[in-house]
PQR file with spaces between the fields and no chain letter, atoms N, CA, C, O and H, PARSE charges and radii, in Angstrom:
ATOM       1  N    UNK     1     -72.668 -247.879   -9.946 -0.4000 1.5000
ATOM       2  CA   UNK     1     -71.541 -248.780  -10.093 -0.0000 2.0000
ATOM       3  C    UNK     1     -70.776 -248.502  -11.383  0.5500 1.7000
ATOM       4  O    UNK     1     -69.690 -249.045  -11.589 -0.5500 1.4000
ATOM       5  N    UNK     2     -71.338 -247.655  -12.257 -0.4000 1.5000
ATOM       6  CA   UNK     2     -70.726 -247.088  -13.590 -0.0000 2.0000
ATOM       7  C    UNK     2     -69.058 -246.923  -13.816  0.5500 1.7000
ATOM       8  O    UNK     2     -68.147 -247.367  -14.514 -0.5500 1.4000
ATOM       9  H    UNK     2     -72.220 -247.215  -12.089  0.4000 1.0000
ATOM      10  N    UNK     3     -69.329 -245.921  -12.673 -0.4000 1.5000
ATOM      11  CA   UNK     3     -67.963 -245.020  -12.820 -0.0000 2.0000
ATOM      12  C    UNK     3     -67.406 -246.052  -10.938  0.5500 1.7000
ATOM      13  O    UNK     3     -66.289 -245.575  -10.738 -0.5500 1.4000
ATOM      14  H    UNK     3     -70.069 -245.560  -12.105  0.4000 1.0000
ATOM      15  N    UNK     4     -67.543 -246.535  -10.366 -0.4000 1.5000
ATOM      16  CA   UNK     4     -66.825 -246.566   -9.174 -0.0000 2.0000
ATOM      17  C    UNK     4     -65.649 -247.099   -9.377  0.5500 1.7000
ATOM      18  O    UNK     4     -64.947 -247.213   -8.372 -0.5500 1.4000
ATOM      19  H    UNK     4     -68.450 -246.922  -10.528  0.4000 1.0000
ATOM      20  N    UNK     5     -65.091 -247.569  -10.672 -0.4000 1.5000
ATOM      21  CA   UNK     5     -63.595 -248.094  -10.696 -0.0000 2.0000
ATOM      22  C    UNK     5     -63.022 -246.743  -10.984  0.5500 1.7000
ATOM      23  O    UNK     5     -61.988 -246.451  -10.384 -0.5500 1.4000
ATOM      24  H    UNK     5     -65.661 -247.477  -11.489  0.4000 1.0000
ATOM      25  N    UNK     6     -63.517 -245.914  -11.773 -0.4000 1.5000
ATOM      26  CA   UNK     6     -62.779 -244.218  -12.348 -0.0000 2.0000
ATOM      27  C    UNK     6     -62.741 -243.610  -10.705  0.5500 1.7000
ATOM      28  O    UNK     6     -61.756 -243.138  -10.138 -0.5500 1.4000
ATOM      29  H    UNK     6     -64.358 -246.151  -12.260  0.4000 1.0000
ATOM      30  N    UNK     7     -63.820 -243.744  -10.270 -0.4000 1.5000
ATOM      31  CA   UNK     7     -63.921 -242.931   -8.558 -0.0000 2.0000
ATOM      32  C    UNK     7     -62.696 -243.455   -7.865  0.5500 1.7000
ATOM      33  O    UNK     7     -62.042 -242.698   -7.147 -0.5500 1.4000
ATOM      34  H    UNK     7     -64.620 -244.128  -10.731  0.4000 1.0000
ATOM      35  N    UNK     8     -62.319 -244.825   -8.058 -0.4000 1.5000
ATOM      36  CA   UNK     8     -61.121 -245.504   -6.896 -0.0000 2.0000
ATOM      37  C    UNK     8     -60.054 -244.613   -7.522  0.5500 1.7000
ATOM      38  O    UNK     8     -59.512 -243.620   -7.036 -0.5500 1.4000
ATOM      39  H    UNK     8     -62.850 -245.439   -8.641  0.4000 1.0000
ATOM      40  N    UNK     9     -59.826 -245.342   -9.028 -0.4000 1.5000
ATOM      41  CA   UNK     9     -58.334 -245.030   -9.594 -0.0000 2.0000
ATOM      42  C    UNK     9     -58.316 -243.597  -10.207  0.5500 1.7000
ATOM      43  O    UNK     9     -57.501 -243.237  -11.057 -0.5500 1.4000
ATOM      44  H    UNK     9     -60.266 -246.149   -9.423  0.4000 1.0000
ATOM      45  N    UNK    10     -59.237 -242.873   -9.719 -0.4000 1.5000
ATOM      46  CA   UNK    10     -58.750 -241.324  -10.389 -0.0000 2.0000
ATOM      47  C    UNK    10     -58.872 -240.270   -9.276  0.5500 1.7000
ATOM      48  O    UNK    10     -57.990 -239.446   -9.517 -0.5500 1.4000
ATOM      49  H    UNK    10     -59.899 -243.166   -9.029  0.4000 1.0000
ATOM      50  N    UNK    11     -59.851 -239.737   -7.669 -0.4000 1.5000
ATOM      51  CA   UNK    11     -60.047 -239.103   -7.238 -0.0000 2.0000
ATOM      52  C    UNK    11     -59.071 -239.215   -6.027  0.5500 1.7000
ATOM      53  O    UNK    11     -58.794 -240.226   -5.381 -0.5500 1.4000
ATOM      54  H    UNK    11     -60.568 -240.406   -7.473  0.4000 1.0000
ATOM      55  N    UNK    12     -58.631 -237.986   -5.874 -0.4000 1.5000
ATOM      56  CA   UNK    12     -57.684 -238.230   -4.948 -0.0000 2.0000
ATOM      57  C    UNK    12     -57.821 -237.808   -3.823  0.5500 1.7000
ATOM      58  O    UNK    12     -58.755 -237.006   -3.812 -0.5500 1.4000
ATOM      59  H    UNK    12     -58.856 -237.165   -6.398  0.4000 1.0000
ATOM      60  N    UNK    13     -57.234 -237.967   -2.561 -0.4000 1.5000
ATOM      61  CA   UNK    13     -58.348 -237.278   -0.847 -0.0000 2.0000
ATOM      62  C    UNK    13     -56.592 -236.706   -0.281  0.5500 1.7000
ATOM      63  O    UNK    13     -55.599 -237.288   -0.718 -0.5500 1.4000
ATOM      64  H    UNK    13     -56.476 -238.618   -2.570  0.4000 1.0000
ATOM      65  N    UNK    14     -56.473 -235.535    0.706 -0.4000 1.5000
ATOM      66  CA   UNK    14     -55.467 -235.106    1.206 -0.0000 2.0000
ATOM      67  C    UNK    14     -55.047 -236.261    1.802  0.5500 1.7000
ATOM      68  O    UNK    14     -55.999 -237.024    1.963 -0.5500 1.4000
ATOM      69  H    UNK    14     -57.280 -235.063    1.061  0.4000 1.0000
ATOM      70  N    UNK    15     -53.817 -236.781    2.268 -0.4000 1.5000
ATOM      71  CA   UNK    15     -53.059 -237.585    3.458 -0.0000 2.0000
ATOM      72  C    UNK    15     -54.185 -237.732    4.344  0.5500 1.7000
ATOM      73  O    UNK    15     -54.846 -238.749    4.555 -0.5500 1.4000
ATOM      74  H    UNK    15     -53.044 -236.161    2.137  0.4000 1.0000
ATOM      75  N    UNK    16     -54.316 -236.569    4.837 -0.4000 1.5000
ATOM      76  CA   UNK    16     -55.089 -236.841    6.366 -0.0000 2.0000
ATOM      77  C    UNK    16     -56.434 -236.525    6.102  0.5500 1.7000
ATOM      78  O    UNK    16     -56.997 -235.726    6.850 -0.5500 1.4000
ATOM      79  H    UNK    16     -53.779 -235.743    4.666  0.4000 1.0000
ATOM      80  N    UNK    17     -57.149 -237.121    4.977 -0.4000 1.5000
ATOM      81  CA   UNK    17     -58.564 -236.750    4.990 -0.0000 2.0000
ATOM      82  C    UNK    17     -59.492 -238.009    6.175  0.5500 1.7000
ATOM      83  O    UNK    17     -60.628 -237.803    6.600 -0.5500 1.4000
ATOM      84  H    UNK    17     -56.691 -237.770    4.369  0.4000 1.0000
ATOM      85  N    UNK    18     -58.833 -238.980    6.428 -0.4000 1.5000
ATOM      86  CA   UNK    18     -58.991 -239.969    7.600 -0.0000 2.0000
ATOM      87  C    UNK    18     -59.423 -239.012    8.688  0.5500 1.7000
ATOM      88  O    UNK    18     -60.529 -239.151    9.211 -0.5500 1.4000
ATOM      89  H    UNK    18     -57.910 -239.147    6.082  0.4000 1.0000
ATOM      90  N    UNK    19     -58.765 -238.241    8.977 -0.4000 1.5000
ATOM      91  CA   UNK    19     -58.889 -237.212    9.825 -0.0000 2.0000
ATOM      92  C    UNK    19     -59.627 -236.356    9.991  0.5500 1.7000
ATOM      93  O    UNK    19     -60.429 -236.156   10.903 -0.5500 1.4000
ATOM      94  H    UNK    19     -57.867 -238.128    8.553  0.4000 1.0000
ATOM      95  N    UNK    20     -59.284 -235.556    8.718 -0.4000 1.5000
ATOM      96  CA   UNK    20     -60.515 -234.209    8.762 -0.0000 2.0000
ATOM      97  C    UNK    20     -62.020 -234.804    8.623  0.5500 1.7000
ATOM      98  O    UNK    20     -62.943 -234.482    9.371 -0.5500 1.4000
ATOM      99  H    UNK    20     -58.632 -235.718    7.978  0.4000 1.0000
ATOM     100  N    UNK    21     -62.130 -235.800    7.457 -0.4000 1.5000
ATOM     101  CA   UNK    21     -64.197 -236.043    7.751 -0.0000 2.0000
ATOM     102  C    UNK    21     -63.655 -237.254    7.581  0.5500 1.7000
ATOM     103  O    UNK    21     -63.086 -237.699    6.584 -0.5500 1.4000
ATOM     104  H    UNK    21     -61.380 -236.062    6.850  0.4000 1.0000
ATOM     105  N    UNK    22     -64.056 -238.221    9.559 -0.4000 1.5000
ATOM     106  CA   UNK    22     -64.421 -239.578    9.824 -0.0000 2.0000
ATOM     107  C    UNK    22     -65.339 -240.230    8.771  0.5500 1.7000
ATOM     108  O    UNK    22     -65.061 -241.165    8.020 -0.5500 1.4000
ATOM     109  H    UNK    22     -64.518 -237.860   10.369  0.4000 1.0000
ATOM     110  N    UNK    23     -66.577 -239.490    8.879 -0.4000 1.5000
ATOM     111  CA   UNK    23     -67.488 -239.937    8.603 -0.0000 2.0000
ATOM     112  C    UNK    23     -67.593 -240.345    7.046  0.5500 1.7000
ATOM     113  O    UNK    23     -67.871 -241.465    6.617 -0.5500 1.4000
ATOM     114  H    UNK    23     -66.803 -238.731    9.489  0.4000 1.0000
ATOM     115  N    UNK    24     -67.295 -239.130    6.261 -0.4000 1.5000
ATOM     116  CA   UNK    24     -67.092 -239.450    5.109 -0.0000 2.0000
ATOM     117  C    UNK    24     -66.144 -240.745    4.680  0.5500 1.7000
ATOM     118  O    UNK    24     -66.455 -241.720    3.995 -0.5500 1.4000
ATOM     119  H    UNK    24     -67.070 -238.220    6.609  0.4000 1.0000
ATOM     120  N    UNK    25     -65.049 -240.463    5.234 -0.4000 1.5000
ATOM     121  CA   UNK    25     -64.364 -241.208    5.286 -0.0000 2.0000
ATOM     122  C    UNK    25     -64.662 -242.915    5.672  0.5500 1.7000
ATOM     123  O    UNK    25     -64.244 -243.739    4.859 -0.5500 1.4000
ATOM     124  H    UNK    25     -64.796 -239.672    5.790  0.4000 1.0000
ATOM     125  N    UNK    26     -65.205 -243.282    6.605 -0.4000 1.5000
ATOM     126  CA   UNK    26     -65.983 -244.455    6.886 -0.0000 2.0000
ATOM     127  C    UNK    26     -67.091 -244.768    5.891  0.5500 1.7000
ATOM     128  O    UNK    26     -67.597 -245.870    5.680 -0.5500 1.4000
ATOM     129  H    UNK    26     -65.544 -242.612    7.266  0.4000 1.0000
ATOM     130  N    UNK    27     -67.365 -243.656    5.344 -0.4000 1.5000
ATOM     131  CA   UNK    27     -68.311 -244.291    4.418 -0.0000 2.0000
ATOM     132  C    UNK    27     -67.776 -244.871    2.860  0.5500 1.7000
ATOM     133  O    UNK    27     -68.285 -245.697    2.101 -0.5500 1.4000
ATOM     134  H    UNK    27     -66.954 -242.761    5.516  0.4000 1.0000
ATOM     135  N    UNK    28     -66.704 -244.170    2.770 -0.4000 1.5000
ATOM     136  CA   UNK    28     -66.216 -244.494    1.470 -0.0000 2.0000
ATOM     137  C    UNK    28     -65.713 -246.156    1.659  0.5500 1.7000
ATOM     138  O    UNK    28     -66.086 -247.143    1.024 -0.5500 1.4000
ATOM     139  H    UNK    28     -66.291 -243.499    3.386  0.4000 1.0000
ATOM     140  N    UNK    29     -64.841 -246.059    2.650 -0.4000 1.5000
ATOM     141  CA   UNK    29     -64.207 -247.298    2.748 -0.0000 2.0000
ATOM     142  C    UNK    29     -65.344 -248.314    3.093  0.5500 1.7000
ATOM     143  O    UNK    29     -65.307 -249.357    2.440 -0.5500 1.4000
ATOM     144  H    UNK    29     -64.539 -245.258    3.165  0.4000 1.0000
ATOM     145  N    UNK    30     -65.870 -248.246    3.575 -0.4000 1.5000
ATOM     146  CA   UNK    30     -66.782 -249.466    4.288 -0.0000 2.0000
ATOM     147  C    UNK    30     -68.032 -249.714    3.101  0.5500 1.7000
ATOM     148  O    UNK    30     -68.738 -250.723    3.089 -0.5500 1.4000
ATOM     149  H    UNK    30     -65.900 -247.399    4.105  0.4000 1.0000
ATOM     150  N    UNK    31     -68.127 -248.770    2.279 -0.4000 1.5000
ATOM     151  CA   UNK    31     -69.231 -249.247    1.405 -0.0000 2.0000
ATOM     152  C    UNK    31     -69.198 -250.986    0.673  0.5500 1.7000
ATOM     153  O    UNK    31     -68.159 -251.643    0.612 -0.5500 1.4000
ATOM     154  H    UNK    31     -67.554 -247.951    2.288  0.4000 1.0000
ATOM     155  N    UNK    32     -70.448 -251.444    0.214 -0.4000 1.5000
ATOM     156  CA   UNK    32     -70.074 -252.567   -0.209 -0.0000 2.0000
ATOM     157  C    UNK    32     -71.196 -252.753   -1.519  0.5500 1.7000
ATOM     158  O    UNK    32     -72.341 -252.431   -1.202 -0.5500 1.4000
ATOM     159  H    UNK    32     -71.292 -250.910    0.264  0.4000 1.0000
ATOM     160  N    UNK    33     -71.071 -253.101   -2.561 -0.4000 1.5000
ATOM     161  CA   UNK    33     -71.570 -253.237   -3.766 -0.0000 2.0000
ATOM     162  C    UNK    33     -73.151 -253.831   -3.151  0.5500 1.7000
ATOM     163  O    UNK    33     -74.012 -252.953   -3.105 -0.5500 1.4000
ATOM     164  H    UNK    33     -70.141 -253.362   -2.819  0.4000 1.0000
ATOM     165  N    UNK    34     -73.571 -255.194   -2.699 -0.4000 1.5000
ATOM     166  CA   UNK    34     -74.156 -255.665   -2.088 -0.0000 2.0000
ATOM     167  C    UNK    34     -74.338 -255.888   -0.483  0.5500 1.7000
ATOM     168  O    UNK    34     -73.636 -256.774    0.006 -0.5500 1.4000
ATOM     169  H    UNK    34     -72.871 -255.908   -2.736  0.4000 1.0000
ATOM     170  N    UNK    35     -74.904 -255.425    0.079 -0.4000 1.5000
ATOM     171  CA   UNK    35     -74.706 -255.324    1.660 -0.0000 2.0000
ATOM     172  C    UNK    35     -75.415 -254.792    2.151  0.5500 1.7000
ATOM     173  O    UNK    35     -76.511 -254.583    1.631 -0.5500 1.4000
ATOM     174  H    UNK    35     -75.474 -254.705   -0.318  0.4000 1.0000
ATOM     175  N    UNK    36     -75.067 -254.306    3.469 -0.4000 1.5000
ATOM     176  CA   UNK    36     -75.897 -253.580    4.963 -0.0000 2.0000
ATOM     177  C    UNK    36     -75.285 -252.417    4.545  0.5500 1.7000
ATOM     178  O    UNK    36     -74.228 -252.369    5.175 -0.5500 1.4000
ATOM     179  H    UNK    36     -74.177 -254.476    3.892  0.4000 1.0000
ATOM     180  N    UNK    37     -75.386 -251.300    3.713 -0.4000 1.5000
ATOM     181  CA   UNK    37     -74.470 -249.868    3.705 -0.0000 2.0000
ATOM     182  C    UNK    37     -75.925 -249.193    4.133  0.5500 1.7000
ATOM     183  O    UNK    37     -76.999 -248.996    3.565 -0.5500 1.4000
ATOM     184  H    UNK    37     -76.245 -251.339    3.202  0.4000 1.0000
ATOM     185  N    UNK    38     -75.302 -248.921    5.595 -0.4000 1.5000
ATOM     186  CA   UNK    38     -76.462 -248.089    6.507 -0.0000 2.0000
ATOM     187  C    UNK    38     -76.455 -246.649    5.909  0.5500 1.7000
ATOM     188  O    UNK    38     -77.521 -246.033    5.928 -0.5500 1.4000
ATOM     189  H    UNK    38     -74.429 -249.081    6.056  0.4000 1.0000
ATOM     190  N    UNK    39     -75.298 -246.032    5.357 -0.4000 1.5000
ATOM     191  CA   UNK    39     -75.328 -245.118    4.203 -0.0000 2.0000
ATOM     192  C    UNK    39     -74.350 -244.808    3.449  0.5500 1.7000
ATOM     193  O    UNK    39     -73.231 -244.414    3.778 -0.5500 1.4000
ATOM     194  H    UNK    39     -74.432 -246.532    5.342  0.4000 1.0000
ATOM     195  N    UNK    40     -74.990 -245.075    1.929 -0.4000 1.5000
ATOM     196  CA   UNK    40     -74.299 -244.611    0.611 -0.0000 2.0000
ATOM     197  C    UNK    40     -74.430 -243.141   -0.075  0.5500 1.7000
ATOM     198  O    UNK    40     -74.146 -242.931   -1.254 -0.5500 1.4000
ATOM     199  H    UNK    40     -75.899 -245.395    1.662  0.4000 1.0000
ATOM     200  N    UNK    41     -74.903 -242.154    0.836 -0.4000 1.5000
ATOM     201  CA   UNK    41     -74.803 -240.711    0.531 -0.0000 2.0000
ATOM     202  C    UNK    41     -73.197 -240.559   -0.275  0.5500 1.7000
ATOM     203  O    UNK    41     -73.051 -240.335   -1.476 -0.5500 1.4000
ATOM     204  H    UNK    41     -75.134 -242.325    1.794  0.4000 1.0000
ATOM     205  N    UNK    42     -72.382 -240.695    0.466 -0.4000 1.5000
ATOM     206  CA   UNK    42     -71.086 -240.161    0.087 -0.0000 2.0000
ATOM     207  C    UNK    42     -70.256 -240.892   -1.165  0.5500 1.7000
ATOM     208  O    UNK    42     -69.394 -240.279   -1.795 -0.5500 1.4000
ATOM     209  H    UNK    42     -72.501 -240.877    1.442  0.4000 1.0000
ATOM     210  N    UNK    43     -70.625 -242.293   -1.451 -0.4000 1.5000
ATOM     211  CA   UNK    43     -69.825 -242.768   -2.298 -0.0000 2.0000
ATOM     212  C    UNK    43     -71.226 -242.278   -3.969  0.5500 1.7000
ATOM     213  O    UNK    43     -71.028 -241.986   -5.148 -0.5500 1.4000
ATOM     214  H    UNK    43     -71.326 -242.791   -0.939  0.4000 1.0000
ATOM     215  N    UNK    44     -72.125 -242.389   -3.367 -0.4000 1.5000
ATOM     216  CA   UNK    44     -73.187 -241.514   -4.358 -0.0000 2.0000
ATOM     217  C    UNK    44     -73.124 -241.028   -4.776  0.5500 1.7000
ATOM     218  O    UNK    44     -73.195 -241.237   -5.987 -0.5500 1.4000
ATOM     219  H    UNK    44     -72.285 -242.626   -2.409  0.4000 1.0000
ATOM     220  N    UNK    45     -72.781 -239.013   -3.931 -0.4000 1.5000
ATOM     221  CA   UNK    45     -72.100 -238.355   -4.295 -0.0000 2.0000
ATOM     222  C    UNK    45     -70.606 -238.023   -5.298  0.5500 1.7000
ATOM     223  O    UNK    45     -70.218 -237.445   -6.314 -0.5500 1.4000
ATOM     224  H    UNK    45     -72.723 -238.843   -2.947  0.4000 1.0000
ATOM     225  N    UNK    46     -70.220 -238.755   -4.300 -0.4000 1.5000
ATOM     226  CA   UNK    46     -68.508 -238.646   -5.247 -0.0000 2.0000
ATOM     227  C    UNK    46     -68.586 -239.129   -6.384  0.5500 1.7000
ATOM     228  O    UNK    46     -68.398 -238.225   -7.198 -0.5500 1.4000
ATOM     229  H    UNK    46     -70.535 -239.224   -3.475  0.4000 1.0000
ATOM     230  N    UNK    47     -68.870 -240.636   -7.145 -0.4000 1.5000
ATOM     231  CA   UNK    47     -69.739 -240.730   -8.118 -0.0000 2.0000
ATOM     232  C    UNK    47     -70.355 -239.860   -8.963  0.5500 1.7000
ATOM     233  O    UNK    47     -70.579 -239.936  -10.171 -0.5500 1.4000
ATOM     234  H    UNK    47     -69.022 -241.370   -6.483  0.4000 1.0000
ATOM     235  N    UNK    48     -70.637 -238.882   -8.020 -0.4000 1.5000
ATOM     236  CA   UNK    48     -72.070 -238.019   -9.103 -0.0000 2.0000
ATOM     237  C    UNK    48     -71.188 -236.858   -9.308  0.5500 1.7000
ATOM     238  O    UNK    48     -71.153 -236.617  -10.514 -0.5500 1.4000
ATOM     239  H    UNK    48     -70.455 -238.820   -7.038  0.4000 1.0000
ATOM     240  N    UNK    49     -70.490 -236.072   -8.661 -0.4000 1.5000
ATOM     241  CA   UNK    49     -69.052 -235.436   -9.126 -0.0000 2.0000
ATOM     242  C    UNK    49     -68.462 -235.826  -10.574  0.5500 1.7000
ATOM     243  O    UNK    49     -68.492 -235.100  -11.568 -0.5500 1.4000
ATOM     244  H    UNK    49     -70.518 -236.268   -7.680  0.4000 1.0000
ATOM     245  N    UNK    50     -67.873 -237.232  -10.483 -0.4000 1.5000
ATOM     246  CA   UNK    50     -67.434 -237.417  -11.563 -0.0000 2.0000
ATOM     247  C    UNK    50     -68.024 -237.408  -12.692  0.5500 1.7000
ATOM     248  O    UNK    50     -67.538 -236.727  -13.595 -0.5500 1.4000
ATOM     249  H    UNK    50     -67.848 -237.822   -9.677  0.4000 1.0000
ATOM     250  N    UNK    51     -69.378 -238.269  -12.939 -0.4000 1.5000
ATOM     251  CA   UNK    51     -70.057 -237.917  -13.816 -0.0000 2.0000
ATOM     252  C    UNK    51     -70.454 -236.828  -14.184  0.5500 1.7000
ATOM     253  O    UNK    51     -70.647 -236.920  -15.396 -0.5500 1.4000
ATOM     254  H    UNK    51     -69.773 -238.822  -12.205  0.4000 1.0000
ATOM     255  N    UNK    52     -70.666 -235.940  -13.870 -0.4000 1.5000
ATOM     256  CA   UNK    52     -71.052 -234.226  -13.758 -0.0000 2.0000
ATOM     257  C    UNK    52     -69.712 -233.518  -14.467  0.5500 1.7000
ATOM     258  O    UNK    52     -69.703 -232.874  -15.517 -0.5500 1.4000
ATOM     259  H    UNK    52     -70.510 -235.866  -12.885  0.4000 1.0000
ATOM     260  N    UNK    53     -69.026 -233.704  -13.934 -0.4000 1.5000
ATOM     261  CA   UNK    53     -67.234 -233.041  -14.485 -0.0000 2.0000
ATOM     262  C    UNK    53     -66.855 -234.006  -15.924  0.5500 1.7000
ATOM     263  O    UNK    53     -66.411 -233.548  -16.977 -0.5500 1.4000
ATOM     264  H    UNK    53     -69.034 -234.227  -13.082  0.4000 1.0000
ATOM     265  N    UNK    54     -67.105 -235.163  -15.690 -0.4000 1.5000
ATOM     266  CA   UNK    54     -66.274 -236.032  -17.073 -0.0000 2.0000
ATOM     267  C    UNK    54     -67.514 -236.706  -17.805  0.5500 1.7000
ATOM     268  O    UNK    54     -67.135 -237.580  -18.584 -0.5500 1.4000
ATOM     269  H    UNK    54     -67.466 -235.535  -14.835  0.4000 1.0000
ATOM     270  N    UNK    55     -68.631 -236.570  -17.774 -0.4000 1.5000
ATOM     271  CA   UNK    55     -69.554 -237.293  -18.207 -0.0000 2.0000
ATOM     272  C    UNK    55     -69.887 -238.484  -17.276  0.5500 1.7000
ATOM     273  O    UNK    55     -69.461 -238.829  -16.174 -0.5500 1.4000
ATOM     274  H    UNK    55     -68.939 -235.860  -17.141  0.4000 1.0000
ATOM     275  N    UNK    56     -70.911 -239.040  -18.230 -0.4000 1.5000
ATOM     276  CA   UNK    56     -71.485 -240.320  -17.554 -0.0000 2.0000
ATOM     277  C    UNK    56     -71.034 -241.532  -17.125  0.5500 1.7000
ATOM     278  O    UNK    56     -71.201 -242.032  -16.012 -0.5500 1.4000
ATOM     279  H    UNK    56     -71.257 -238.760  -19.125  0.4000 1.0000
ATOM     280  N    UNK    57     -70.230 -242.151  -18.428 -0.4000 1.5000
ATOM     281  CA   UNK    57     -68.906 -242.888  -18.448 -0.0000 2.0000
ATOM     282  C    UNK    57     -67.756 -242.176  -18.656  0.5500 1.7000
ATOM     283  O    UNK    57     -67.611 -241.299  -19.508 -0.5500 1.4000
ATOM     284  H    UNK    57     -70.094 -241.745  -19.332  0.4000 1.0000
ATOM     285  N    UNK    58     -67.004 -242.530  -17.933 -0.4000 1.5000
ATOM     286  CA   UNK    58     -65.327 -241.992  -18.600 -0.0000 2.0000
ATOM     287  C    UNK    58     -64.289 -242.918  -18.390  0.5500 1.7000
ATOM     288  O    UNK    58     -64.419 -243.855  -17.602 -0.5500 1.4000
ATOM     289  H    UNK    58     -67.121 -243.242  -17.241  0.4000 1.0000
ATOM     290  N    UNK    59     -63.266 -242.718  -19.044 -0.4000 1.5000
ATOM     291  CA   UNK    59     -62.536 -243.857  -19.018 -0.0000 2.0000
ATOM     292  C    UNK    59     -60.717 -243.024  -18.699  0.5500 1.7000
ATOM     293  O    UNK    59     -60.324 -242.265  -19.585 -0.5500 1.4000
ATOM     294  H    UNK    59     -63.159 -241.957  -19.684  0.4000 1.0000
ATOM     295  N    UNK    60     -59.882 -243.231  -17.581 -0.4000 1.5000
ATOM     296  CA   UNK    60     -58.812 -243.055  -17.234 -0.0000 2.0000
ATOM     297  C    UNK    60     -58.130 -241.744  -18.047  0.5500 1.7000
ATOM     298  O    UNK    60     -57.974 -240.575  -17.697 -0.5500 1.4000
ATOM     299  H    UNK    60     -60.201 -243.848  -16.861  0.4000 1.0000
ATOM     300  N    UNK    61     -57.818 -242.411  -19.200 -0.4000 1.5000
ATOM     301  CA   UNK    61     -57.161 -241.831  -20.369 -0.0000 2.0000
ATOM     302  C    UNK    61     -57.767 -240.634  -20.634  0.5500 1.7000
ATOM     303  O    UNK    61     -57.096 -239.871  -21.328 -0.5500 1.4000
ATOM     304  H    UNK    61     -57.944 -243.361  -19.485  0.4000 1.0000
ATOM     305  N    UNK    62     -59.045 -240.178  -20.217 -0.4000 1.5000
ATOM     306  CA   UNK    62     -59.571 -239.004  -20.995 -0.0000 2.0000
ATOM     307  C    UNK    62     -59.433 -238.283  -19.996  0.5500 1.7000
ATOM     308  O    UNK    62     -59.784 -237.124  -20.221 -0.5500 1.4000
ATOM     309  H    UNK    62     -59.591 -240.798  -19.653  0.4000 1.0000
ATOM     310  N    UNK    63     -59.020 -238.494  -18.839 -0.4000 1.5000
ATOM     311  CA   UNK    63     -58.682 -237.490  -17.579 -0.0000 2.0000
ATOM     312  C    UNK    63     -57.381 -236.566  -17.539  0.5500 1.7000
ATOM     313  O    UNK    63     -56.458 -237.327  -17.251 -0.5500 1.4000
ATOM     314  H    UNK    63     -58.735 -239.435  -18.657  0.4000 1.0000
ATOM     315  N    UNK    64     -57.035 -235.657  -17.650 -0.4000 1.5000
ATOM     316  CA   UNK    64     -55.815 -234.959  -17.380 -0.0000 2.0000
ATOM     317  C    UNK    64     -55.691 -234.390  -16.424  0.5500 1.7000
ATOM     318  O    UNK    64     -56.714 -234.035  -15.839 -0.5500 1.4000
ATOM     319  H    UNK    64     -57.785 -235.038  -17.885  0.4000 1.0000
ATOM     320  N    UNK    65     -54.310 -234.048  -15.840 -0.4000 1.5000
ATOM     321  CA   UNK    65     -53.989 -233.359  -14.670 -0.0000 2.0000
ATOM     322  C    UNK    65     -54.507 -231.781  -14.518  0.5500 1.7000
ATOM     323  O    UNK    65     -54.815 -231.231  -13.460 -0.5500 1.4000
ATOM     324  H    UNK    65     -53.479 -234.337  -16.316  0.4000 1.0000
ATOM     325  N    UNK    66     -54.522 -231.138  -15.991 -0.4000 1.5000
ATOM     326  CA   UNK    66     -55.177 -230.077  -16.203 -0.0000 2.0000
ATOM     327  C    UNK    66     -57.190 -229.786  -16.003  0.5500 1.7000
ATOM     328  O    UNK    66     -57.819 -228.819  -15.573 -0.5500 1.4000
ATOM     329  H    UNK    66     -54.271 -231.585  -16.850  0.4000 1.0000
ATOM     330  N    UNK    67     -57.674 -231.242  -16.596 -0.4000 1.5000
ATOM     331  CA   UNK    67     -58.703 -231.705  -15.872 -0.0000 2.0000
ATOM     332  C    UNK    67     -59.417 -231.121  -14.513  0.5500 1.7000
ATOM     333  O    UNK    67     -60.520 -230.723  -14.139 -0.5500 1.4000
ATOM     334  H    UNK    67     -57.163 -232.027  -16.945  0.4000 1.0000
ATOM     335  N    UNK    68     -58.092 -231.322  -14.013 -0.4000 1.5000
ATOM     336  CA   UNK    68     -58.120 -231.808  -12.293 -0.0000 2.0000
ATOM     337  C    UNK    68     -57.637 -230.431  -11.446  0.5500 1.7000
ATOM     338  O    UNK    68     -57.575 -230.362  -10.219 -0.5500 1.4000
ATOM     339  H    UNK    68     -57.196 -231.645  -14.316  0.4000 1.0000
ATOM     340  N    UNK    69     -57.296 -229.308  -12.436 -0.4000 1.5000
ATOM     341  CA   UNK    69     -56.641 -228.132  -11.884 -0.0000 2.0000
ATOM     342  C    UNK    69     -55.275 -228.391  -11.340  0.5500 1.7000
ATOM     343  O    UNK    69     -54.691 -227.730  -10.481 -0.5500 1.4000
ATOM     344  H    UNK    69     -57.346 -229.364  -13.433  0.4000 1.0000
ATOM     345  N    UNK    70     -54.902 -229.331  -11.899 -0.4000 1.5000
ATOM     346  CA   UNK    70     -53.461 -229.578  -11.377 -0.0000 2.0000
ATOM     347  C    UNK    70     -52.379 -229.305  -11.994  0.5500 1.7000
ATOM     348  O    UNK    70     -51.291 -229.550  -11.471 -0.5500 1.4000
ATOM     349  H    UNK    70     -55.376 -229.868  -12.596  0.4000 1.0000
């Protein structure tokens, strides 16, 4: 739960990633802090991306577009 506000407001998915992986996709959205999440592989993951690339905590501001290969 560290980083999942940096995961919302910083990682970005193509237009049609709805499309290309359902699944992933259903999992991101449907996850829930407390709940029935029959699986949290993917929001785990993505999570663990960020931390791995920006550290443990990170905070908005320390992200750049260059960062990001952009």
């Amino acid at each position: 739960m560290t980083n999942s506000t940096n995961v919302m407001n910083n990682v970005r998915f193509p237009l049609n990633w709805k499309d290309k992986w359902p699944e992933y996709y259903e999992a991101m959205n449907t996850y829930q802090r407390e709940g029935k999440n029959k699986h949290d592989d993917a929001p785990d993951a993505t999570t663990g991306l960020v931390e791995k690339a920006f550290g443990s905590v990170i905070q908005a501001s320390q992200i750049s577009a260059g960062d990001l290969g952009l």
